[in-house]
N, C-alpha and C positions, 0 to 999 in steps of 0.2 A: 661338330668337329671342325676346327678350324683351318685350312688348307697348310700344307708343309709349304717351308721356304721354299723356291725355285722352281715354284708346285709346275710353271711352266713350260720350262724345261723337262720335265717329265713327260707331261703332257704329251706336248708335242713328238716329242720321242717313241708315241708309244700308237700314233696315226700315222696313216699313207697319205692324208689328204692333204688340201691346202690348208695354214695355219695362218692366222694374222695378227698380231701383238697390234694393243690398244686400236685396235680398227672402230672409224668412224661409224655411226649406226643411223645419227640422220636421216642420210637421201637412203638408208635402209628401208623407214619407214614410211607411210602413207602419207602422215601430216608432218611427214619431214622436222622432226624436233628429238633430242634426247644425247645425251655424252656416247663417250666409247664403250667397247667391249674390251676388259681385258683380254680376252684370246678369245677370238674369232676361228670357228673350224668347221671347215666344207668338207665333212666327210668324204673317200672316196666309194664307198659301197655299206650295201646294211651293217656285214662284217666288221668293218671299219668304223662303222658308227658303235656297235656293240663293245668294240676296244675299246672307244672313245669313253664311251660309257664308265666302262669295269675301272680304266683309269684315274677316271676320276672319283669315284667311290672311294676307290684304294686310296687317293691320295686327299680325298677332303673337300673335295674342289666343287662349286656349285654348278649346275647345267641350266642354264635357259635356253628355249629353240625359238628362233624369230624365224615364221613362214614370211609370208610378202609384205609384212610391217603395214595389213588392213588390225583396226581393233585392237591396237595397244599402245601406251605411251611409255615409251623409254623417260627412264630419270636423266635430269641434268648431267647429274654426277657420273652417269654411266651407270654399268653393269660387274658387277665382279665376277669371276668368276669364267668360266667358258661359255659363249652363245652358240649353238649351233645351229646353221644354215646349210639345209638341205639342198645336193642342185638335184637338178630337175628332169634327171635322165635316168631315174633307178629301175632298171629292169622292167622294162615296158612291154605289154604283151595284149594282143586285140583275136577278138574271133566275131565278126559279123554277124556270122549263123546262130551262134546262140548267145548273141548279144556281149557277149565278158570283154569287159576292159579291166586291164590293169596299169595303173600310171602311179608315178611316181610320186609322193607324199610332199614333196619339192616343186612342183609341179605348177603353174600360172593355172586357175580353175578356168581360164580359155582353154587349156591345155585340153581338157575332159571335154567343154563343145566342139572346137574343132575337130576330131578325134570320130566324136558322136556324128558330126557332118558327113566325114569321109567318109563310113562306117554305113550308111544312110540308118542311122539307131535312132532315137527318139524316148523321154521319159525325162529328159535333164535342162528343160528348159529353164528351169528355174535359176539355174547354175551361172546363165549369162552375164547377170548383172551383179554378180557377185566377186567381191575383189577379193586378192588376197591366193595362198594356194591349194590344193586339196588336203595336205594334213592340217591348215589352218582350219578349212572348211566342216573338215569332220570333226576335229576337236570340239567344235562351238557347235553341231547338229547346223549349220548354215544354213539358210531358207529365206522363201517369201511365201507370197500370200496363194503360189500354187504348187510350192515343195519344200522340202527339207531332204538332208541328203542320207537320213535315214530313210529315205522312201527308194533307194538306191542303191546304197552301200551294200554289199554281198558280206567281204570281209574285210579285216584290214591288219598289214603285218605292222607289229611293232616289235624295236629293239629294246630290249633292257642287258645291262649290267653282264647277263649271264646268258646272252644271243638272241636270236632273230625268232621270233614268232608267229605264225597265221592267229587271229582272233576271230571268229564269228559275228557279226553284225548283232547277232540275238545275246552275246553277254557284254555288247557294249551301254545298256543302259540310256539308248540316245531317249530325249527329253528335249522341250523348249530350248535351245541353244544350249544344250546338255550333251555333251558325252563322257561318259565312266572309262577312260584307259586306266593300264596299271600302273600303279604310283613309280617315277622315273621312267617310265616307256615312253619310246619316240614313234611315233605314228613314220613307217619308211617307206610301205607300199598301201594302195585301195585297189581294192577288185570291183570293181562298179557291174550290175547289172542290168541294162537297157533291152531294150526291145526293137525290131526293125518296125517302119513304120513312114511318114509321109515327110521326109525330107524337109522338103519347102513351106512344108504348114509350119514345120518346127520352129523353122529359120527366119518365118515371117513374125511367132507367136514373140522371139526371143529379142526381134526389133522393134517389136514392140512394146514390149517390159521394157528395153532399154531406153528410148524415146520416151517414157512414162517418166524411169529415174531422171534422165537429165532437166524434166521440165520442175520434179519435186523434191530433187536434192542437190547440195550443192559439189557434182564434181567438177565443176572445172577449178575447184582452188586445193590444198593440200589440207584434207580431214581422215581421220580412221572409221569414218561409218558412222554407225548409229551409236549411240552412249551410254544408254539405257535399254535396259527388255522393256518392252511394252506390257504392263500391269493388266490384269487380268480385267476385260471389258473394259479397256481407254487404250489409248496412247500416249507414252511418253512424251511424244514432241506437243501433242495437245496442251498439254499439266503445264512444262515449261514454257510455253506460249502466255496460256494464262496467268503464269506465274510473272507474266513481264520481264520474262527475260530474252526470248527473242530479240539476237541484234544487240544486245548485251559484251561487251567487251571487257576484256582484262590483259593488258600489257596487248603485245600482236596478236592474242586468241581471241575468238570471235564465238557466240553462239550465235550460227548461222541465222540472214535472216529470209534464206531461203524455205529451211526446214529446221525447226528450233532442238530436235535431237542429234544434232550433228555441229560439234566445236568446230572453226576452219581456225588457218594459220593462213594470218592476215600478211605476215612476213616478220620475220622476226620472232616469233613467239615462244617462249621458254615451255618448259612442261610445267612447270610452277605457274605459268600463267594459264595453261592450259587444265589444271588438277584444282587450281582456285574456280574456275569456272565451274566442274564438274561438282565440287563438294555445292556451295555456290546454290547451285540447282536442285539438288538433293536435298539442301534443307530447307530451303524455298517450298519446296512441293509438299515436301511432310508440314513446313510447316498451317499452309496454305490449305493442304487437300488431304490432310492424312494418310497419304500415301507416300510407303517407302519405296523409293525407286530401286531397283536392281539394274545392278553397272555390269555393260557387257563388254565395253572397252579392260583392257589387261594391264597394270599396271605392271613395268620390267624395271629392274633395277632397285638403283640404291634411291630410297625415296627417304631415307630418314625416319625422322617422327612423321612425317609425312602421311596420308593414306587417304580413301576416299571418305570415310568417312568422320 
């Protein structure tokens, strides 16, 4: 269904929160690349998001949610439709003694160790070096090589269309950078369960993951992560390495030649220049190593004929 005339105007009319007409999306995201959003909207509370929601159903209107713009690449052309951006204060609630945090889906995934620090909790180590914010985090199952945040997750509310819901951890279906929400739900709170436990071990464990990224990936320039899952017994950034494309460029994108699973933006760089890389790679490897990569970057927006594959 195709959105009514002045679909915006509606819209808008119909939240308490902030709204922003053609807002730049950009410096939204990670590798800082991609056009506008038709309407930009900061919910003011789950409720608010829920209206948001029904609103737009009623009226035609598409929804995409950009958490902290880790793992997706906006299209040139922008986005149609409504992006919503969660902030980062939804009803936040901690108990030390038997571990429960609950933060807000909006949330910087520092948000969840710092919190875990205060707290002296322990079990979320793995959370450090991961960008981006906890309903990004959950969406994708987020992890490394000593968690994912299904090993943590308790519950999580999400909004649809027709209000605010608790979901169980056990009907979310988490998997390798998998999780099963329901179709148009907005992940708006996590209840995290941790454990108390040795502070300083924790604190030491999590500079040290971090120290480990900075020396095997490249954050100090604008990239969204990794680009690929890693195929079952190898790794992505291996394939593409051997593939010769490591340090490989197209327009200002770059396949890093720090870590050949991670595009950078060299400056300048379009999504077009950044989506020709990722295809690029893809059929490089298959055609190289018989192996099809699975893309775990998100493509947003108007991509055209476009796509990764």
């Amino acid at each position: 269904m195709a959105p009514v005339n002045g679909w915006r105007d509606l819209v808008v009319s119909s939240v308490r929160g902030e709204c922003v007409r053609d807002a730049p999306l950009a410096a939204r995201t990670a590798i800082r690349v991609g056009g506008p959003a038709d309407l930009l909207v900061r919910p003011a509370d789950a409720a608010d998001l829920a209206a948001l929601l029904a609103a737009c159903e009623a009226h035609g209107v598409p929804v995409t949610v950009l958490g902290g713009g880790a793992n997706v690449l906006v299209a040139d052309a922008g986005v149609r439709g409504v992006v919503v951006k969660l902030p980062a204060d939804f009803g936040e609630e901690a108990s030390a003694e038997d571990g429960r945090l609950v933060l807000s889906a909006g949330a910087p995934t520092s948000r969840l160790v710092a919190r875990a620090q205060e707290l002296g909790l322990v079990g979320c180590e793995f959370v450090a070096g991961i960008p981006g914010t906890l309903g990004g985090a959950v969406a994708m199952n987020a992890g490394t090589k000593i968690g994912e945040m299904k090993d943590v997750v308790a519950r999580v509310e999400v909004a649809t269309p027709r209000g605010a819901r608790w979901i169980p951890a056990s009907e979310l279906g988490f998997a390798y950078r998998t999780c099963r929400l329901p179709p148009g739900g907005v992940v708006t709170r996590v209840e995290l369960r941790l454990r108390r436990g040795d502070a300083a071990a924790s604190l030491a464990a999590m500079q040290a993951d971090k120290d480990r990224r900075r020396r095997t990936q490249p954050l100090t320039q604008p990239t969204w992560g990794s680009t690929f899952r890693n195929p079952p017994g190898d790794f992505a950034g291996r394939l593409i390495e051997a593939a010769g494309l490591k340090g490989h460029r197209e327009g200002g994108a770059m396949w890093s030649d720090v870590h050949a699973n991670f595009v950078v933006n060299l400056g300048g760089a379009t999504a077009r220049d950044c989506l020709a890389l990722v295809r690029l790679a893809r059929r490089r490897v298959r055609e190289r190593f018989g192996v099809e990569l699975e893309p775990e970057v998100r493509l947003i927006g108007d991509f055209g004929e476009d796509g990764i594959d």
